[in-house]
KOLMITOR-638361 format. One line per 8 residues: for each residue x, y, z of N, C-alpha, C. Coordinates in pm, 1 decimal, padded with zeros to 6 digits. Example, Ala and Ser with C-alpha at 12.3 -4.5 7.8 and 13.67 -1.06 7.14 Angstrom:
BEGIN
01319.0/-00569.0/00780.0/01230.0/-00450.0/00780.0/01320.0/-00330.0/00780.0 ~ 01285.0/-00225.0/00708.0/01367.0/-00106.0/00714.0/01290.0/00003.0/00787.0
end
This chain:
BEGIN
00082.6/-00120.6/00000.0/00000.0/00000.0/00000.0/00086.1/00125.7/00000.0 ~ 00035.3/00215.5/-00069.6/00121.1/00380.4/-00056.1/00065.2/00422.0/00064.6 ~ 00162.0/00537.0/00125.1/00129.2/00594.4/00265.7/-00006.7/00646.4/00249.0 ~ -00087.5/00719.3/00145.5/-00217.1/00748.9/00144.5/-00331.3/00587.1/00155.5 ~ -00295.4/00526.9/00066.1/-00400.1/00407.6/00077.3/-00412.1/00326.7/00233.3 ~ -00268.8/00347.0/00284.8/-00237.3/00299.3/00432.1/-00321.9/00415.5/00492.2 ~ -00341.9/00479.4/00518.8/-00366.4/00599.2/00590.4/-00523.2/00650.5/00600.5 ~ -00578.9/00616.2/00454.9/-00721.4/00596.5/00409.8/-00777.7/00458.9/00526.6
-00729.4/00357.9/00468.4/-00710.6/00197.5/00517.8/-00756.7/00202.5/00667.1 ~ -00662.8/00255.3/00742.1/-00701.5/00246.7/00913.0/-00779.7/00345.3/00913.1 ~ -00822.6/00479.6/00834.8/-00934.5/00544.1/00881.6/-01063.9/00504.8/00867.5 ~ -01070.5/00416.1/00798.7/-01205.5/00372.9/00736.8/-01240.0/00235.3/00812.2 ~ -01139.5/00111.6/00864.9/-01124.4/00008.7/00915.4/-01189.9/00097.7/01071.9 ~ -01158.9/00217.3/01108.1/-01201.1/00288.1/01254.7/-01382.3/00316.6/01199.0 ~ -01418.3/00375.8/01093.8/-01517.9/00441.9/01107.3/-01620.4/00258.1/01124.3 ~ -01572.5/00174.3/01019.4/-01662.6/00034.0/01012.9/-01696.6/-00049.6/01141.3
-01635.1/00015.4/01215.8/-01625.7/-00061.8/01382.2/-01753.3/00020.0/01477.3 ~ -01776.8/00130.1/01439.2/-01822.0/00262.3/01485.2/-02000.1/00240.8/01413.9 ~ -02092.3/00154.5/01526.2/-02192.4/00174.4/01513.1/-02298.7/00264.7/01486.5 ~ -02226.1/00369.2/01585.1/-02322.3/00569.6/01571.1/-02305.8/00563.2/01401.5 ~ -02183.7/00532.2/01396.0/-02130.4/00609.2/01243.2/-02169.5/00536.1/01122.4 ~ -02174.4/00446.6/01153.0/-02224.6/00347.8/01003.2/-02380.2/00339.5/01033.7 ~ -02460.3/00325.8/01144.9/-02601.2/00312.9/01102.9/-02670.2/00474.4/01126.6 ~ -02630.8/00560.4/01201.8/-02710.2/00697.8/01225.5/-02816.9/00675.4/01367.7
-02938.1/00677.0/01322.9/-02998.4/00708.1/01429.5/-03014.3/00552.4/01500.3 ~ -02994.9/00536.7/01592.7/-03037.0/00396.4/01726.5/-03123.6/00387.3/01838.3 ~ -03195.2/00505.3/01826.8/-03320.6/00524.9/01910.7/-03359.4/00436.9/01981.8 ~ -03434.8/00363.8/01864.6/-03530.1/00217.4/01849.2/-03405.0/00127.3/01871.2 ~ -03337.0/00082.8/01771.5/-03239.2/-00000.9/01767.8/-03176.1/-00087.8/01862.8 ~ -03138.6/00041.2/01978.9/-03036.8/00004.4/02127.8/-03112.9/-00022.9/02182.3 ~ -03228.4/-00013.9/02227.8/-03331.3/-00044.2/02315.0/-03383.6/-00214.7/02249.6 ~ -03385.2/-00211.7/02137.9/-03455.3/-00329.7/02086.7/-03404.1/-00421.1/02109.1
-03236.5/-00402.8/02064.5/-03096.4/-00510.0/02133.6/-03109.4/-00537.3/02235.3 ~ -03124.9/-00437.4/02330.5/-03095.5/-00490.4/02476.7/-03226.4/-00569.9/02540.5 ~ -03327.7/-00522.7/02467.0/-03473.2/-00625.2/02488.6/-03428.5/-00762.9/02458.8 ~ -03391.6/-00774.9/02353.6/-03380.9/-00908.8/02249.5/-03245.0/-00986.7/02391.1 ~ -03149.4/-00950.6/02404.5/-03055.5/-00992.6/02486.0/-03093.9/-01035.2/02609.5 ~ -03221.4/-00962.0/02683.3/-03286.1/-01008.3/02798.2/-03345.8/-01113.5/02794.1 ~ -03392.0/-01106.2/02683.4/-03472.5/-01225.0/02684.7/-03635.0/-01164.6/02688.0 ~ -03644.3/-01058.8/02648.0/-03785.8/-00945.0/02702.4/-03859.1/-01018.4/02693.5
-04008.8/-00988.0/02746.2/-04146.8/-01019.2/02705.2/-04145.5/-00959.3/02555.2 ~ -04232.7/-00990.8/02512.6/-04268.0/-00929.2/02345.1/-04368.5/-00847.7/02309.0 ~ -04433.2/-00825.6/02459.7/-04524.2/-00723.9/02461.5/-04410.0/-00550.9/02460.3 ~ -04284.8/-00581.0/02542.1/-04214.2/-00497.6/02567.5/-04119.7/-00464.5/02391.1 ~ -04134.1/-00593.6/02340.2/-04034.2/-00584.5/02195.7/-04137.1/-00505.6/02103.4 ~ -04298.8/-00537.4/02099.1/-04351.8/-00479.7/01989.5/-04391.4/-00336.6/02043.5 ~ -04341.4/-00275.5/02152.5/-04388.8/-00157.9/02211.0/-04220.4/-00064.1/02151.3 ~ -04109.3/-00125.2/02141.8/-04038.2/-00087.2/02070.9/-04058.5/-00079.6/01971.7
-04055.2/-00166.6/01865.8/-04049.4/-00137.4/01735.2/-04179.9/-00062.6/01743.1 ~ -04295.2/-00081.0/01774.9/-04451.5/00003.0/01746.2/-04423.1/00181.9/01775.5 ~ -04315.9/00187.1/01795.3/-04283.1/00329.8/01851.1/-04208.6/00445.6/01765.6 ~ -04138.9/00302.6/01629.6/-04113.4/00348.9/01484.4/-04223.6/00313.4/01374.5 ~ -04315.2/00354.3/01346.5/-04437.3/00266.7/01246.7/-04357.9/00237.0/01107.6 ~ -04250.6/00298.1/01097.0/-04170.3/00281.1/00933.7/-04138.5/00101.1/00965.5 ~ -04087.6/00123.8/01058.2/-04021.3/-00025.0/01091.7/-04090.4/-00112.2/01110.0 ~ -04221.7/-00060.2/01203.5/-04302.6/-00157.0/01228.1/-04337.2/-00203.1/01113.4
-04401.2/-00128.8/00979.6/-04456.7/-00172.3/00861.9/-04324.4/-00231.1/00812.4 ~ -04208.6/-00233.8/00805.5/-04135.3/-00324.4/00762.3/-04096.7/-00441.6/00787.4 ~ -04119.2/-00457.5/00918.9/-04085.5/-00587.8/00961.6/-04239.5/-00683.4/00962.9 ~ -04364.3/-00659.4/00960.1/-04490.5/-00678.7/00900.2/-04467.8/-00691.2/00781.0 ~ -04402.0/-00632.9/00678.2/-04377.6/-00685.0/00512.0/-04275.5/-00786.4/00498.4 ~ -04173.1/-00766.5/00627.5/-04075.8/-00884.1/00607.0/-04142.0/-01019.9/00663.9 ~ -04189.4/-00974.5/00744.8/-04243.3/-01139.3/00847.6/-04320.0/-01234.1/00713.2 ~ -04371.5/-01152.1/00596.6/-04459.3/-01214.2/00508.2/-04350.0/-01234.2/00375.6
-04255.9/-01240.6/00384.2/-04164.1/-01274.7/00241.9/-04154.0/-01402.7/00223.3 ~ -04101.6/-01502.8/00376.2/-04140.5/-01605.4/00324.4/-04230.5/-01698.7/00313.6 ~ -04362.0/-01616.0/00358.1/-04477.5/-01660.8/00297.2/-04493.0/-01676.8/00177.6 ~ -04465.6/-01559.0/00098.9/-04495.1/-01527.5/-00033.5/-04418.9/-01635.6/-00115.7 ~ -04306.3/-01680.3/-00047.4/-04218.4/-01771.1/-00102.8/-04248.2/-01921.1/-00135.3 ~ -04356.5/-01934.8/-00046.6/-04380.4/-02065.5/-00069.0/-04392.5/-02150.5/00086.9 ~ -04404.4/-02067.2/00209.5/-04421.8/-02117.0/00307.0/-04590.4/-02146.7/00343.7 ~ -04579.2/-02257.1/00428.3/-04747.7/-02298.9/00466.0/-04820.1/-02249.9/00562.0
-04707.7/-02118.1/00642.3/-04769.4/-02059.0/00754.2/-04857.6/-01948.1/00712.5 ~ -04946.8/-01926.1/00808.8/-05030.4/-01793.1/00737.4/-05000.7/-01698.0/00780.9 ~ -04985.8/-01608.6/00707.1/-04956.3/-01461.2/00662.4/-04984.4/-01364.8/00826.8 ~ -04881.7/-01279.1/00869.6/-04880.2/-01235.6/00951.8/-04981.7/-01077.7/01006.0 ~ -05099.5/-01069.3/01042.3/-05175.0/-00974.7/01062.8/-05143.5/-00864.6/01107.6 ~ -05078.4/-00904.4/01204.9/-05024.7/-00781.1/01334.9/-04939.2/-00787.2/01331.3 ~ -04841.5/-00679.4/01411.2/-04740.5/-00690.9/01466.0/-04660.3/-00769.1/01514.9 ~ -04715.6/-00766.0/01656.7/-04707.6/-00916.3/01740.3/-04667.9/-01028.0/01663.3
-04754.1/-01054.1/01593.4/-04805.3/-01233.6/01481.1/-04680.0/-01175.2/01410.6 ~ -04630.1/-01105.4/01334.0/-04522.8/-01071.6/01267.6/-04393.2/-01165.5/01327.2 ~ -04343.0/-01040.5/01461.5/-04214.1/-01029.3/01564.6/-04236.3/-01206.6/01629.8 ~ -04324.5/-01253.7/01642.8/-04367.0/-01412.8/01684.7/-04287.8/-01496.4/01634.1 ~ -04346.0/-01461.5/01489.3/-04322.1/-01541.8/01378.4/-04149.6/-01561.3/01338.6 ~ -04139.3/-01461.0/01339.5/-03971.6/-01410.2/01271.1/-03900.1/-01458.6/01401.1 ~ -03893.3/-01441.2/01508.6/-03825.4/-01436.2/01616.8/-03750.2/-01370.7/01661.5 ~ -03680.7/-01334.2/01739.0/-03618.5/-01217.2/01822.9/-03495.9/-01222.2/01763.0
-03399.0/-01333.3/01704.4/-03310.9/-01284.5/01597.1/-03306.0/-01199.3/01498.6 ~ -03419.5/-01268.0/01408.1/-03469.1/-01243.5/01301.3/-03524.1/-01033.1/01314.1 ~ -03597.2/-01018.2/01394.4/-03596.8/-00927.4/01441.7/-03548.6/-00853.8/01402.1 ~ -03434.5/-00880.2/01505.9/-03309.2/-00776.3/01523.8/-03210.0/-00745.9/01380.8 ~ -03170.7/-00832.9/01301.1/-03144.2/-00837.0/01226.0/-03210.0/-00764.7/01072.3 ~ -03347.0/-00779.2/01056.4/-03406.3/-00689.5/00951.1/-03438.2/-00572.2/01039.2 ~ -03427.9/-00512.5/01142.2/-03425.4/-00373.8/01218.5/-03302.8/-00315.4/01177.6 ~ -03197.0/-00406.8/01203.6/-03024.1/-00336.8/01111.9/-02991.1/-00308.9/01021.4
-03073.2/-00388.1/00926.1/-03048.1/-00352.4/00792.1/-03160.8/-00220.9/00760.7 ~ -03268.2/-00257.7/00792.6/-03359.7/-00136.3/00812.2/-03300.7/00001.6/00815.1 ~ -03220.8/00007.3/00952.5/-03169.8/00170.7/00998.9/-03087.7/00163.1/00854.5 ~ -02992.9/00072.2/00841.7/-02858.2/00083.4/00743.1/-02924.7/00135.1/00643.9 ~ -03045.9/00042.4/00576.3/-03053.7/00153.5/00423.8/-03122.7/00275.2/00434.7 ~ -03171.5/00280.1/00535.5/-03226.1/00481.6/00600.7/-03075.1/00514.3/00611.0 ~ -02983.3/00495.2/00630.6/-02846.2/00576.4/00634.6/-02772.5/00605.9/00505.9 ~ -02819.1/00475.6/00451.2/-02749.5/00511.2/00327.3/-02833.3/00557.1/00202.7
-02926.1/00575.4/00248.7/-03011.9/00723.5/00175.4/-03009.5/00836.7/00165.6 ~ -02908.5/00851.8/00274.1/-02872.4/00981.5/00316.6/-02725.2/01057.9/00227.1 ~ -02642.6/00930.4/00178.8/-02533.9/00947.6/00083.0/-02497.6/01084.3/00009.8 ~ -02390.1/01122.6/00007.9/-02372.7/01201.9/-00141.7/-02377.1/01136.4/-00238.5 ~ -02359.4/01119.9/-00381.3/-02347.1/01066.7/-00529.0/-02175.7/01129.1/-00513.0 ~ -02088.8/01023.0/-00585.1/-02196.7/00912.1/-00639.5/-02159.4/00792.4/-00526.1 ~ -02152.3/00761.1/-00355.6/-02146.0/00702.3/-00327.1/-02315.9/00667.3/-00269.1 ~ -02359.7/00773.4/-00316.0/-02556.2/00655.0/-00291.6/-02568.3/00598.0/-00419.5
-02524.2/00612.1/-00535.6/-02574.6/00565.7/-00636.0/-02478.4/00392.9/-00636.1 ~ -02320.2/00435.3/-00580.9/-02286.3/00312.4/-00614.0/-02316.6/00173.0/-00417.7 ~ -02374.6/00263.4/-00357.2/-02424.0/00131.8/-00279.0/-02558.1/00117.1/-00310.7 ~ -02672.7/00222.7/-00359.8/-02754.0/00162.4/-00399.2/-02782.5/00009.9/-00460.2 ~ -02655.3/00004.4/-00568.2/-02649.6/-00095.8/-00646.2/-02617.1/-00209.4/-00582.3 ~ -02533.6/-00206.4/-00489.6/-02477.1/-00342.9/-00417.3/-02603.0/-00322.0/-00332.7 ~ -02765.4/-00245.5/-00294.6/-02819.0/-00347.2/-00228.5/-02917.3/-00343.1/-00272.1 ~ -02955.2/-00317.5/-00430.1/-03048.0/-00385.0/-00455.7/-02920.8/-00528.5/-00509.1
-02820.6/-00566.5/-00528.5/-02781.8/-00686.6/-00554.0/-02816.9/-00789.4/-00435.6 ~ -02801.0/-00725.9/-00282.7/-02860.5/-00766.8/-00193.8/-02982.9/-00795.8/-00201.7 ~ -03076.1/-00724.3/-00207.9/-03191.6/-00780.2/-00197.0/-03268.3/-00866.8/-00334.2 ~ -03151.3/-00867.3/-00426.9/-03143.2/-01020.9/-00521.7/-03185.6/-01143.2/-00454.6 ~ -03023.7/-01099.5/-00406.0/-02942.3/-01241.1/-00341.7/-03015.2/-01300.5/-00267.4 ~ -03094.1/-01227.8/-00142.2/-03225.4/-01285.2/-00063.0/-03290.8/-01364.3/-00123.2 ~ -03378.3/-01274.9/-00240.9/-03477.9/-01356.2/-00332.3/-03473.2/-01470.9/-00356.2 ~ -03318.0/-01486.3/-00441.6/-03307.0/-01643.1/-00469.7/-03254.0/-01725.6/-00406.6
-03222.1/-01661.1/-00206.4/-03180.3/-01787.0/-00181.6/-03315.5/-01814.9/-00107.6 ~ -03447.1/-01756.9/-00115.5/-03556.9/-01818.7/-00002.2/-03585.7/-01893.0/-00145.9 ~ -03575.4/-01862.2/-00264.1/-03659.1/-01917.7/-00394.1/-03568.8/-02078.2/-00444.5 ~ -03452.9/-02070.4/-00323.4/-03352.6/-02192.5/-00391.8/-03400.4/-02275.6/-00288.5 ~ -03430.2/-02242.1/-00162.3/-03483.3/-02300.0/-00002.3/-03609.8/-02337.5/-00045.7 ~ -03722.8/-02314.1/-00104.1/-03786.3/-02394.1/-00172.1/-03787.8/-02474.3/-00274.3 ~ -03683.4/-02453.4/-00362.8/-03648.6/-02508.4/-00489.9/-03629.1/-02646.1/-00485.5 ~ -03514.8/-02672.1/-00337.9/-03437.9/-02762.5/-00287.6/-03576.5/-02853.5/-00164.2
-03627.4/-02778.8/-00143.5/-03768.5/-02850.0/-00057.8/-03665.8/-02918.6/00085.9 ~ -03617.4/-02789.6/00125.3/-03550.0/-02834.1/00249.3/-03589.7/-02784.0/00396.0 ~ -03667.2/-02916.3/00427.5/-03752.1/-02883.0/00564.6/-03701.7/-02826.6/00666.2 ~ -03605.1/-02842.0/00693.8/-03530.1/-02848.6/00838.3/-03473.7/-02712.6/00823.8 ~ -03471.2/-02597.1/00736.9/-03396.9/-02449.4/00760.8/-03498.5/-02319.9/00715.7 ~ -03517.4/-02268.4/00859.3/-03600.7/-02176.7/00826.3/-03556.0/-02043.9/00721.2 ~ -03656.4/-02040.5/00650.0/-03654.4/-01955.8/00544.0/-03615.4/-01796.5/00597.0 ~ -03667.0/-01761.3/00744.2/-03622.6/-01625.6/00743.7/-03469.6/-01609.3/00795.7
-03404.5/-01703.7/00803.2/-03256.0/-01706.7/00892.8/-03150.7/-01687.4/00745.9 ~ -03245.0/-01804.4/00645.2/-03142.9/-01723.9/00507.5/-03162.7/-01625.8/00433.4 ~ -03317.5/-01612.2/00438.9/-03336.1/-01438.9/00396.4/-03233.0/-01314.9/00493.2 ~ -03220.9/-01365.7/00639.2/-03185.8/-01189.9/00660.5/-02995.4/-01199.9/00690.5 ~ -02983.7/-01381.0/00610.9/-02827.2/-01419.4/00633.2/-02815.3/-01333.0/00529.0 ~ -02910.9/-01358.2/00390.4/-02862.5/-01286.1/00264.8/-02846.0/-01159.4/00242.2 ~ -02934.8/-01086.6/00315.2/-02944.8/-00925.4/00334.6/-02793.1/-00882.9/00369.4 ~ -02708.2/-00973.2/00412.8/-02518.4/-00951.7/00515.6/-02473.8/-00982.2/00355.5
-02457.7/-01013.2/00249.3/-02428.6/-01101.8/00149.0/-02273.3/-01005.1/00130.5 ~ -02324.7/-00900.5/00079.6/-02241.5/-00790.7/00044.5/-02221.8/-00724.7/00141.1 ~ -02257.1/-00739.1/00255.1/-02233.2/-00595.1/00353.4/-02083.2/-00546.8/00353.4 ~ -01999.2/-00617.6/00339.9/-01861.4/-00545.8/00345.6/-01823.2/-00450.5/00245.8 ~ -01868.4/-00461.1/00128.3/-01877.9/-00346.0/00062.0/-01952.6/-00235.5/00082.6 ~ -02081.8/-00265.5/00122.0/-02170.3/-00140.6/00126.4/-02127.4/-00066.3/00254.8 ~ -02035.6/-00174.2/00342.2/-02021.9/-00019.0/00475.9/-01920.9/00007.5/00426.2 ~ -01795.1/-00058.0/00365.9/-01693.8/00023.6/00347.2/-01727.6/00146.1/00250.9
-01850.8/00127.1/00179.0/-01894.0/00235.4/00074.5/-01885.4/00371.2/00186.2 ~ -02015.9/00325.0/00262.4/-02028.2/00416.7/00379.4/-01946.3/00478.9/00399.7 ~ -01803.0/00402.2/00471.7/-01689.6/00489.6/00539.6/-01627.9/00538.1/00460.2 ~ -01622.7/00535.1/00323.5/-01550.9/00628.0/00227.9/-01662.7/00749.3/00202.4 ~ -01747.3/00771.0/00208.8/-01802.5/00890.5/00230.9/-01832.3/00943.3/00313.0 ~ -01806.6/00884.3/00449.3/-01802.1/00982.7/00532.3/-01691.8/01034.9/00549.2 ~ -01540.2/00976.9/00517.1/-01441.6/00998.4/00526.2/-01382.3/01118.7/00425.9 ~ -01454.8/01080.1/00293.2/-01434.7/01184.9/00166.8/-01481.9/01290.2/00235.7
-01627.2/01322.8/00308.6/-01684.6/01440.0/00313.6/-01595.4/01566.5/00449.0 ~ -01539.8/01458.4/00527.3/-01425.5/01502.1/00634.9/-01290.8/01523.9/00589.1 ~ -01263.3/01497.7/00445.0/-01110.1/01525.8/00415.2/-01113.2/01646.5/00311.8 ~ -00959.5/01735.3/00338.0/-00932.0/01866.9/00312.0/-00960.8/01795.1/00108.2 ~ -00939.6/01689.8/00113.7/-00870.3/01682.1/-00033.4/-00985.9/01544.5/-00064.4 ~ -01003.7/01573.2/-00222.3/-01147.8/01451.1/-00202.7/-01026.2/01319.7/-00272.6 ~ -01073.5/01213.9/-00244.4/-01055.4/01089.5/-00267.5/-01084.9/01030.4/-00360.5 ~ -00994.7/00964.3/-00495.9/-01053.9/00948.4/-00598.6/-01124.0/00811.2/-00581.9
-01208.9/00776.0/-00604.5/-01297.4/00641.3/-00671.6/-01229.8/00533.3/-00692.8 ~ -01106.8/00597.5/-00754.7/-01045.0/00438.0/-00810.5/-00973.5/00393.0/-00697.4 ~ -00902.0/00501.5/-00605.0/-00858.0/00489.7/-00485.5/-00912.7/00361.0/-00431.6 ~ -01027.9/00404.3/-00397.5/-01180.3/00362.8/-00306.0/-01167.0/00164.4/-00371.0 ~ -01191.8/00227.4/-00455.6/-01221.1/00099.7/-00559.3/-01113.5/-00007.3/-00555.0 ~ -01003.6/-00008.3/-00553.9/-00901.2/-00078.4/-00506.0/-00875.7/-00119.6/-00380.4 ~ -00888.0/-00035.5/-00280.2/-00889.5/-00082.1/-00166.8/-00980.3/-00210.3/-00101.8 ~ -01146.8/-00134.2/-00169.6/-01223.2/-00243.1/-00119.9/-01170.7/-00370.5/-00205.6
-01151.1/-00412.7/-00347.9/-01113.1/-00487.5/-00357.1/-01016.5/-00628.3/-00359.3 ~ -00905.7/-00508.4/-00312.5/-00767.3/-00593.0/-00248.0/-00805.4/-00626.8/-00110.7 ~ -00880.0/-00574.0/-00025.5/-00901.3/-00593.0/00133.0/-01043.9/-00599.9/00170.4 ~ -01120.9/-00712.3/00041.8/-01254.9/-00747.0/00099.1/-01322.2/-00817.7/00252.8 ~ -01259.3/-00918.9/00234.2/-01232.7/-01025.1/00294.0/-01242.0/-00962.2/00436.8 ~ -01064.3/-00914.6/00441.7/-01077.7/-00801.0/00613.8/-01152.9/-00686.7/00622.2 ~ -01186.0/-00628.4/00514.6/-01319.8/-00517.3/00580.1/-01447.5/-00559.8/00576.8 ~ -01524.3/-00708.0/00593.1/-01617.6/-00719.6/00589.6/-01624.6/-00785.7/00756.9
-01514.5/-00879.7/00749.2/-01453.9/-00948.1/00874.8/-01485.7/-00868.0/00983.1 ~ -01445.8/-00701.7/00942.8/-01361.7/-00588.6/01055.8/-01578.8/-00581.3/01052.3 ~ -01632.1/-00533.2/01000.1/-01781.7/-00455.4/01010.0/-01873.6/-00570.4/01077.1 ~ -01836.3/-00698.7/01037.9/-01916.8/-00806.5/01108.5/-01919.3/-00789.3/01229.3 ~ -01801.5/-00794.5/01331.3/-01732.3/-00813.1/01467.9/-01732.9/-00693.0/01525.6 ~ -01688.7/-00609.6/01440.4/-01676.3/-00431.1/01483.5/-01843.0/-00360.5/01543.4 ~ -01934.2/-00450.1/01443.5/-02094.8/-00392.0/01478.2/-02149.8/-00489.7/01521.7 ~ -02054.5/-00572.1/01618.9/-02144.7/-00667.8/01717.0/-02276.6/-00719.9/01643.1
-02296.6/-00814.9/01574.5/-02394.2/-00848.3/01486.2/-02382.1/-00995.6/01544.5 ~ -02506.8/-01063.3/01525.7/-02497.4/-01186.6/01637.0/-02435.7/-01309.1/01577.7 ~ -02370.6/-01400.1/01693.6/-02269.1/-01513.2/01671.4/-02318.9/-01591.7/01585.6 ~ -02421.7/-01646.2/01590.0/-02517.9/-01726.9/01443.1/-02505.5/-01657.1/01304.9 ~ -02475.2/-01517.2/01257.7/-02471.7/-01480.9/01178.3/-02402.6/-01513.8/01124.3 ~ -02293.6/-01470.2/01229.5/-02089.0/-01475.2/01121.1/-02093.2/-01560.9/01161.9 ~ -02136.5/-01689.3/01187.0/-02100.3/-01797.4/01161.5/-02121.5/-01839.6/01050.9 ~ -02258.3/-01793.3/01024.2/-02287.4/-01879.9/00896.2/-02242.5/-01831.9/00760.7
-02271.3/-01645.5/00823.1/-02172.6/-01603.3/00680.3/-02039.7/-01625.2/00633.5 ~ -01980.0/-01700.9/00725.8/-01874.6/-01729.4/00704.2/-01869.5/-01898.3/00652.0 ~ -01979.0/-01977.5/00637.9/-02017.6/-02103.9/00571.4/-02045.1/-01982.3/00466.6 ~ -02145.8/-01948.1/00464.8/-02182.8/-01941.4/00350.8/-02092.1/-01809.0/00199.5 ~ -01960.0/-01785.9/00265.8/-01858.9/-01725.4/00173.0/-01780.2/-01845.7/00169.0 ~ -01762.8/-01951.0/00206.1/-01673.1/-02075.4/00220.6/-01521.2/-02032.8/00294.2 ~ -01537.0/-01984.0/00374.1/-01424.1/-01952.7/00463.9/-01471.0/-01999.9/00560.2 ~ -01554.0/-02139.0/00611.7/-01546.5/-02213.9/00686.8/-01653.1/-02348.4/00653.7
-01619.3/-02457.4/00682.1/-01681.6/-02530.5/00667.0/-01749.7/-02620.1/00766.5 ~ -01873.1/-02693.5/00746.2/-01958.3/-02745.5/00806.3/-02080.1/-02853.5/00840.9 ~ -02068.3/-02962.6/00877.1/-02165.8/-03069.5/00827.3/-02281.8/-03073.0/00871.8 ~ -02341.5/-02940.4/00929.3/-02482.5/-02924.3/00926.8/-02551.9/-02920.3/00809.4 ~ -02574.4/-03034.0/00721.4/-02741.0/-03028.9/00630.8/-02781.4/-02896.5/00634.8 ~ -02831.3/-02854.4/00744.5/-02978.2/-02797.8/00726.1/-02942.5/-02681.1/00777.3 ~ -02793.7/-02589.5/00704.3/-02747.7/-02482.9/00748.7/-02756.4/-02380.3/00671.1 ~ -02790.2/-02223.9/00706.3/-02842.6/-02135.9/00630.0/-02719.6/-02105.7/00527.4
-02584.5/-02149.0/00578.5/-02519.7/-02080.6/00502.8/-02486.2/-02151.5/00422.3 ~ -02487.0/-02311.4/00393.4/-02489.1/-02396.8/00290.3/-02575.9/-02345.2/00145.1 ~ -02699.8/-02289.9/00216.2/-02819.6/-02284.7/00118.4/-02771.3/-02142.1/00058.2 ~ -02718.4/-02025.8/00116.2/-02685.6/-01922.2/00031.2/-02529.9/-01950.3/00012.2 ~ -02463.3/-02041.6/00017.8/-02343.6/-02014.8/-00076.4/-02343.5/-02074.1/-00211.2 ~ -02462.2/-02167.4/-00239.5/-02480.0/-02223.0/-00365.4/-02518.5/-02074.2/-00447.1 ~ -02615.0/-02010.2/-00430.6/-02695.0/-01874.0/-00474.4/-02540.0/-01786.3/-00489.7 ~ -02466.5/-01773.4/-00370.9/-02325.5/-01684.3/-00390.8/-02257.6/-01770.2/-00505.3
-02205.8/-01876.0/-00475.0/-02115.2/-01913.2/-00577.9/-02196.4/-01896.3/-00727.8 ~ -02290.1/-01908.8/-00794.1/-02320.7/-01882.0/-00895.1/-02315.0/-01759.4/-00920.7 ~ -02309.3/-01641.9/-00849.5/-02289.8/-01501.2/-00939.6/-02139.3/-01451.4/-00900.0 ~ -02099.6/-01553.7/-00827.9/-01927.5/-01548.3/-00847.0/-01906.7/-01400.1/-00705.0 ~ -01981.2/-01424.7/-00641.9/-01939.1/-01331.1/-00515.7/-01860.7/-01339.2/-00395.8 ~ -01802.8/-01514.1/-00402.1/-01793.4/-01559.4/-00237.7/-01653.7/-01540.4/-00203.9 ~ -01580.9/-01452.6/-00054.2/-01504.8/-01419.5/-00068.0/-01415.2/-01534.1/-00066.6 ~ -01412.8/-01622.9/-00084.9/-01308.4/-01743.0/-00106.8/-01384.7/-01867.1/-00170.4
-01336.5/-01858.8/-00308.5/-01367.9/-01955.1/-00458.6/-01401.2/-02088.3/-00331.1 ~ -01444.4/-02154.0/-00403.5/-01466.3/-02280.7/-00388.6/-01373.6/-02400.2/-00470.4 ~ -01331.3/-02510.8/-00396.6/-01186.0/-02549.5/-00456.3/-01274.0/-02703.8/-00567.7
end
């Protein structure tokens, strides 16, 4: 690395660790975590989220995706019947990604235009791995654990997107693209590693995202990350080929 790309490198590896800074507002969020960690009642969880209605209606549209997919449960009415359904992981997890793409709406151009793109590739990648989880008619793995595994698919790019614009918008001198562009690509792997662990995101996750990039392996059958690394390896995304 040149002393600038080094220098870029640890500023941005600091901002990806930095929860305030990569998601924005945590209102709802911190409170919801620390519910979910207690072990709360769920009268106390849907009085959180019911306290954001954006979210609430999102996680009510998410609780029903893998319905739509081909599941035999019925369709979630309420709230409650939603947060039930999904479970207090699950939860927590489409609440993160939630705040994240409210943050990254907030972007300059062209770094909203180029994470836009990596998440609608994300919210591809979801699609076809709940559409491969039926494809495959595999009983034993719930459909919302690889939907909101898939929503993480790309995340190491899209926060490092993040921290290069917040970083561009804080430096005397702007940062070229290709800069940007090299970095994430020579040092995928460790800046996705660094945003997984850095934003405390739960142990079931990076576990599996880490099956399911094949940087670890596993003889659970009926594991979420088995089912999205087939979906990864076909569009050639996973940070370590398959041998």
């Amino acid at each position: 690395m040149t002393d600038l790309e080094l220098q870029v490198f640890t500023q941005v590896k600091a901002i990806i660790a930095n929860e305030e800074q990569v998601l924005g507002r945590r209102d709802i969020l911190m409170p919801l975590k620390k519910a979910i960690i207690a072990e709360g009642d769920i009268r106390n969880i849907v009085d959180i989220v019911g306290s954001d209605p954006a979210l609430a209606a999102h996680l009510l549209w998410r609780s029903n995706t893998a319905v739509n997919a081909g599941s035999l449960l019925a369709k979630s009415r309420t709230l409650k019947d939603a947060l039930i359904r999904l479970g207090q992981v699950n939860v927590y997890r489409y609440a993160f990604t939630f705040y994240l793409k409210e943050r990254l709406d907030e972007l300059p151009q062209p770094y909203k235009k180029l994470v836009s793109g990596y998440w609608d590739l994300t919210e591809n990648i979801a699609t076809s791995a709940v559409d491969s989880l039926v494809e495959l008619k595999i009983a034993g793995v719930d459909a919302d654990e690889v939907h909101t595994l898939a929503l993480f698919s790309v995340f190491g790019q899209i926060v490092s997107l993040t921290a290069f614009a917040y970083l561009n918008a804080e430096s005397e001198q702007s940062l070229p693209i290709s800069l940007i562009k090299s970095l994430i690509d020579n040092n995928q792997k460790s800046l996705t590693l660094d945003a997984l662990e850095g934003l405390d995101l739960d142990k079931d996750l990076r576990q599996e995202f880490m099956i399911a990039h094949n940087l670890r392996q596993t003889h659970e059958v009926n594991s979420p990350g088995l089912v999205l690394r087939k979906v990864l390896a076909k569009q050639g995304l996973l940070l370590s080929a398959l041998s």
